[in-house]
C-alpha positions as CSV (number, residue, x, y, z in Angstrom):
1,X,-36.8,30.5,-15.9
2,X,-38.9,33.1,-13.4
3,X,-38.1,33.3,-10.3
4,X,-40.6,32.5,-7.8
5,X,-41.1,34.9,-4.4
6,X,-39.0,32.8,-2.3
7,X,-35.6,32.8,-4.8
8,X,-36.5,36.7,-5.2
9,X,-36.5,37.6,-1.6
10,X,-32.9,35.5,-1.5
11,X,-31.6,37.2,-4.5
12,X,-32.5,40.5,-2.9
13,X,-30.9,39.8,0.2
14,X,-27.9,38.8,-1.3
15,X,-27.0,41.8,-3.0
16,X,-28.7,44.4,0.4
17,X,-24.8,43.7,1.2
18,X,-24.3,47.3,2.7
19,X,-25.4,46.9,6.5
20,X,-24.3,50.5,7.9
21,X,-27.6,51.9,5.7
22,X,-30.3,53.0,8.1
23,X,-32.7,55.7,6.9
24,X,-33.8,56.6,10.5
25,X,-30.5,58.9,10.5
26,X,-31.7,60.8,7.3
27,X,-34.8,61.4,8.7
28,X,-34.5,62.2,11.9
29,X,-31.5,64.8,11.1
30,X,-34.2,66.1,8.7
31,X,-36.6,66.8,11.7
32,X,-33.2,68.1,13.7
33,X,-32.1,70.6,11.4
34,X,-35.7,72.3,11.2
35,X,-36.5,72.2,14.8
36,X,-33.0,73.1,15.6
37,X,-33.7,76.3,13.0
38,X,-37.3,76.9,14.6
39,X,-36.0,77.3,18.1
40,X,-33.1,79.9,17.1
41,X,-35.8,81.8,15.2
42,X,-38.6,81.7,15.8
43,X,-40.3,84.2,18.8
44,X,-43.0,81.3,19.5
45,X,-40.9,78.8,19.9
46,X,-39.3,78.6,23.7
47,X,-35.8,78.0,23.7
48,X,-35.7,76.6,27.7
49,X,-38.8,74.4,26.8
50,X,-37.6,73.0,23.7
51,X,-33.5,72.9,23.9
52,X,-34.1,69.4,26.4
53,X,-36.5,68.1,23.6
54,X,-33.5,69.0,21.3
55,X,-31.6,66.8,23.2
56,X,-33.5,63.9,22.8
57,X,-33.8,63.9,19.2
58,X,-29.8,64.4,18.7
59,X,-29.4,61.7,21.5
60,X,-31.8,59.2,19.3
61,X,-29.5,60.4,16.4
62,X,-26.5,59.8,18.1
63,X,-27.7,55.8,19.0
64,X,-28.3,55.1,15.0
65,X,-24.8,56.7,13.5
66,X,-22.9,55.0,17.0
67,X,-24.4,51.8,16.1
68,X,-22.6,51.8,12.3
69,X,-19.9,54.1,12.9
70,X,-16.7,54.4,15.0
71,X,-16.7,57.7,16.6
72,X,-16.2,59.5,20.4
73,X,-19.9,60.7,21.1
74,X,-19.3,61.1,24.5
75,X,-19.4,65.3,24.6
76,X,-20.7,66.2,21.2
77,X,-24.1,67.1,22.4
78,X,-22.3,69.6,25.0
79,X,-19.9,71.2,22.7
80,X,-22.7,71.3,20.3
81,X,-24.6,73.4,22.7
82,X,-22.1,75.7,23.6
83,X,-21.6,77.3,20.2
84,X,-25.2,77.4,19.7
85,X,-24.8,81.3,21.1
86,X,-22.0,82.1,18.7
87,X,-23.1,80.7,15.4
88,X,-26.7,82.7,16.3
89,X,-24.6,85.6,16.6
90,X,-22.6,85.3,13.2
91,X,-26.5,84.3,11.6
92,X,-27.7,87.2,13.0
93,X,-25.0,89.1,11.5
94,X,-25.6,87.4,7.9
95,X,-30.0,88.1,8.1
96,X,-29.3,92.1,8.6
97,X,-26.7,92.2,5.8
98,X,-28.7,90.8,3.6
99,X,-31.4,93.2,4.6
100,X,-29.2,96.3,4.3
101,X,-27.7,95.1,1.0
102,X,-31.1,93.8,-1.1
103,X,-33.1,96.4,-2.2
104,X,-35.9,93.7,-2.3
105,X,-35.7,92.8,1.3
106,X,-38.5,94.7,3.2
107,X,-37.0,93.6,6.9
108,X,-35.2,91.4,8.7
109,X,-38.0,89.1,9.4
110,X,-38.4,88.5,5.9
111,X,-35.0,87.3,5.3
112,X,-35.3,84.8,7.9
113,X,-38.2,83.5,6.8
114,X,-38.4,83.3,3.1
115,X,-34.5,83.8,1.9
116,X,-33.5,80.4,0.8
117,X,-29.9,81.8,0.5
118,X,-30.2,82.5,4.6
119,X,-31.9,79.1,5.1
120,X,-28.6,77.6,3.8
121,X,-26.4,79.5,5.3
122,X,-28.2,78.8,8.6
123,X,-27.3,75.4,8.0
124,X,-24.3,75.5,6.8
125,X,-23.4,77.1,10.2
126,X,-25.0,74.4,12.2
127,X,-23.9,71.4,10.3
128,X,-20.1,72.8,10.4
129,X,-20.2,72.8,13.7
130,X,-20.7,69.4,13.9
131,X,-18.3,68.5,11.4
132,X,-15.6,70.4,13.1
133,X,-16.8,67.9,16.3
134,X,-15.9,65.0,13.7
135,X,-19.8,64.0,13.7
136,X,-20.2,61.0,11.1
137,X,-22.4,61.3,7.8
138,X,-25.1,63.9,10.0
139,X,-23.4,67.0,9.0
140,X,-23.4,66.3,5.6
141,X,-27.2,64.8,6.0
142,X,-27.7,68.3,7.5
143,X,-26.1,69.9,4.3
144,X,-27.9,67.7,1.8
145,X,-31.5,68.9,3.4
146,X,-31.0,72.6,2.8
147,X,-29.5,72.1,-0.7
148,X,-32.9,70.0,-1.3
149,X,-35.1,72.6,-0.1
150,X,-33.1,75.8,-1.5
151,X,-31.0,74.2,-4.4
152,X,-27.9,75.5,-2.8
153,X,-24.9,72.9,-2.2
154,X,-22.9,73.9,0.9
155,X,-20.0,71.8,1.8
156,X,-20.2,71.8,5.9
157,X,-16.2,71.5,5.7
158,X,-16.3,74.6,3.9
159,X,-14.7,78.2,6.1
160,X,-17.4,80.9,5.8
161,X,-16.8,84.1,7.6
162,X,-19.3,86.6,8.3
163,X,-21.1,88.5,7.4
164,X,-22.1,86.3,4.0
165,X,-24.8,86.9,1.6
166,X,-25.9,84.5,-1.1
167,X,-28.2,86.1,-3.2
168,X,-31.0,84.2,-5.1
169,X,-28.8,81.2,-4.5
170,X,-30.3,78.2,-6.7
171,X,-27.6,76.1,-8.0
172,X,-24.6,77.5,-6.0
173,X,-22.3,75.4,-5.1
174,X,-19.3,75.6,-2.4
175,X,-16.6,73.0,-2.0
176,X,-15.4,71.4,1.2
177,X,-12.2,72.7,1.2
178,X,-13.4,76.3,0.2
179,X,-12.5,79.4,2.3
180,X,-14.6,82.5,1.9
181,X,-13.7,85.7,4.3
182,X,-15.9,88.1,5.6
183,X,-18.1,90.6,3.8
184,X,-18.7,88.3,0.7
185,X,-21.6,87.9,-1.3
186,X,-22.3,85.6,-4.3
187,X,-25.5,85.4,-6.9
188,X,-27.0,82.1,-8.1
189,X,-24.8,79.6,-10.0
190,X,-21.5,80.2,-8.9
191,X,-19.2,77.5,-8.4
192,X,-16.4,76.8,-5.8
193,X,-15.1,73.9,-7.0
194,X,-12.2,71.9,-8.1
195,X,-9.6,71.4,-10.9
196,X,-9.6,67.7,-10.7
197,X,-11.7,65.5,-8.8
198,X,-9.6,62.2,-7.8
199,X,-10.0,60.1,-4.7
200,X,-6.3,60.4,-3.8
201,X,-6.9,64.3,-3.3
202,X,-8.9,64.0,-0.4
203,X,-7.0,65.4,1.9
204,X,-5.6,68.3,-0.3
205,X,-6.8,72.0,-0.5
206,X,-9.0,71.7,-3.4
207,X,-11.2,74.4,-3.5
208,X,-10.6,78.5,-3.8
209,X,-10.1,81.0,-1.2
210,X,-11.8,84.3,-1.4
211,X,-10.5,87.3,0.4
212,X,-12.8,90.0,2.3
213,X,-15.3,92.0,0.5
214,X,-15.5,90.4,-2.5
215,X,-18.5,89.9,-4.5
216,X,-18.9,86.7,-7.3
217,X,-21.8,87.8,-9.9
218,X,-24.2,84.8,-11.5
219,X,-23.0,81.4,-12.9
220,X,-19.3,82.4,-12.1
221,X,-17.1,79.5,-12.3
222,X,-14.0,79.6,-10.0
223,X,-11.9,76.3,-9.4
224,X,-8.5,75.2,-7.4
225,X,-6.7,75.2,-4.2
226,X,-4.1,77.3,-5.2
227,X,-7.2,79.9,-6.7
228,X,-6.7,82.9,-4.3
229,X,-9.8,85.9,-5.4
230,X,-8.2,88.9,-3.9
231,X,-10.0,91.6,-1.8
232,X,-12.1,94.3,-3.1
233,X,-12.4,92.2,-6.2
234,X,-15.8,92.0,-8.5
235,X,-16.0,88.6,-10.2
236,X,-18.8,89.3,-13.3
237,X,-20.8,86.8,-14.6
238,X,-20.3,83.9,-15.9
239,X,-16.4,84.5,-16.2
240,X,-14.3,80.9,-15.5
241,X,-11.5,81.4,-13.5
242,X,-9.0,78.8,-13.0
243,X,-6.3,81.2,-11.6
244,X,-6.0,84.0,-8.7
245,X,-6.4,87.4,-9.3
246,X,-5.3,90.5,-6.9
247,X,-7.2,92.5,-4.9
248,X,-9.3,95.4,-6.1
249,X,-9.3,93.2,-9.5
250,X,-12.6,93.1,-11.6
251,X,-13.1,90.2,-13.5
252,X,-15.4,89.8,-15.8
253,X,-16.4,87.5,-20.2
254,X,-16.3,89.6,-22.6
255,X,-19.6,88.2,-24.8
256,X,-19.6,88.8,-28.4
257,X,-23.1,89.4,-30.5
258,X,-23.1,88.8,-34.3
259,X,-26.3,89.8,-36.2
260,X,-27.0,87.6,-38.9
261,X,-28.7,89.5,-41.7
262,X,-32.4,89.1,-42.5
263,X,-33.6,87.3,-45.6
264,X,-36.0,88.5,-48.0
């Protein structure tokens, strides 16, 4: 028998069980994040005139995530604000090594405009910061809106040092529990990830550490907590690593080319 309006309405209702979904905290932390990046970089943009408009869009964020979840917002704005100086500083840091290392970057300026691996990493910065401040659901929000726009999946629990260079960057991906030193740098496709994924392991170390100055080549695959990539080390591409290797290592998949004969 078909349902008429009324019975569908009821049916919907019925099963709309999860009440802590409100989409005004995607979408505002959306307009947050690229302000928030606007008034760090860009020269047009006053940082005195805009940092108290800044305020009241986190504030209006704040009142939304409060509202559904249990947390001490009381100084998070504050705290926020005073590392604003220092993660500029490390982001700074990041644009000119990517400019000194990429023959293909002309200037700085062009690495903070149209580098989607600096566009993450910008984030990534930002939304860790907040995490760190135990910030409910908007750091990841934060996260999920960069890997949208640059295809690059940056856990903000993740520990990034600096400099950090992700190179091309589509379909990287970086665990929470991931720790990457300074003077790293990583092509598109690699993978930080995990050995098993199993709710029970939430609070365990389940994601690689990389030492200083290594560098990960394309669609490398590197998994585990106890995975430890030594210094110095060259990870080539598309090798899968499971286990840790010492420093000044290079790693790297042998592939193997058979030519099949022609037939007349």
């Amino acid at each position: 028998m078909l349902l008429d309006k009324k019975n569908i309405i009821e049916e919907i209702r019925n099963h709309k069980i999860n009440h802590k979904l409100d989409f005004r905290l995607k979408t505002h932390t959306e307009s947050f994040t690229e302000e928030l990046f606007h008034v760090l970089f860009d020269a047009n943009v006053s940082v005195s005139d805009h940092l108290d408009q800044l305020e009241i869009r986190f504030d209006e964020i704040k009142k939304i995530a409060h509202k559904h979840y249990d947390f001490d917002c009381s100084n998070i704005w504050q705290n926020f604000l005073k590392g604003l100086p220092e993660i500029l500083r490390l982001l700074n840091q990041d644009a000119h090594c990517i400019c000194k290392n990429d023959p293909a970057a002309n200037n700085v300026e062009e690495v903070f405009m149209g580098y989607p691996g600096f566009f993450a990493i910008a984030v990534y910065r930002l939304s860790n910061l907040l995490f760190t401040l135990q910030m409910p659901v908007v750091p990841r929000l934060m996260s999920e809106y960069a890997h949208g726009k640059t295809g690059i999946d940056i856990h903000p629990g993740a520990t990034i040092g600096s400099p950090f260079f992700i190179d091309h960057g589509t379909g990287v991906v970086i665990g929470q529990t991931s720790i990457i030193k300074n003077q790293v740098k990583i092509y598109q496709g690699v993978t930080l990830g995990a050995l098993q994924v199993s709710k029970d392991m939430k609070d365990v170390k389940r994601h690689p550490t990389v030492e200083n100055n290594v560098t990960i080549y394309a669609n490398a695959t590197i998994l585990g907590g106890e995975t430890i990539v030594g210094e110095n080390t060259i990870i080539g591409g598309n090798v899968w690593l499971t286990h840790s290797v010492p420093e000044n290592s290079i790693v790297y998949h042998e592939s193997e080319v058979k030519l099949k004969a022609k037939k007349n």
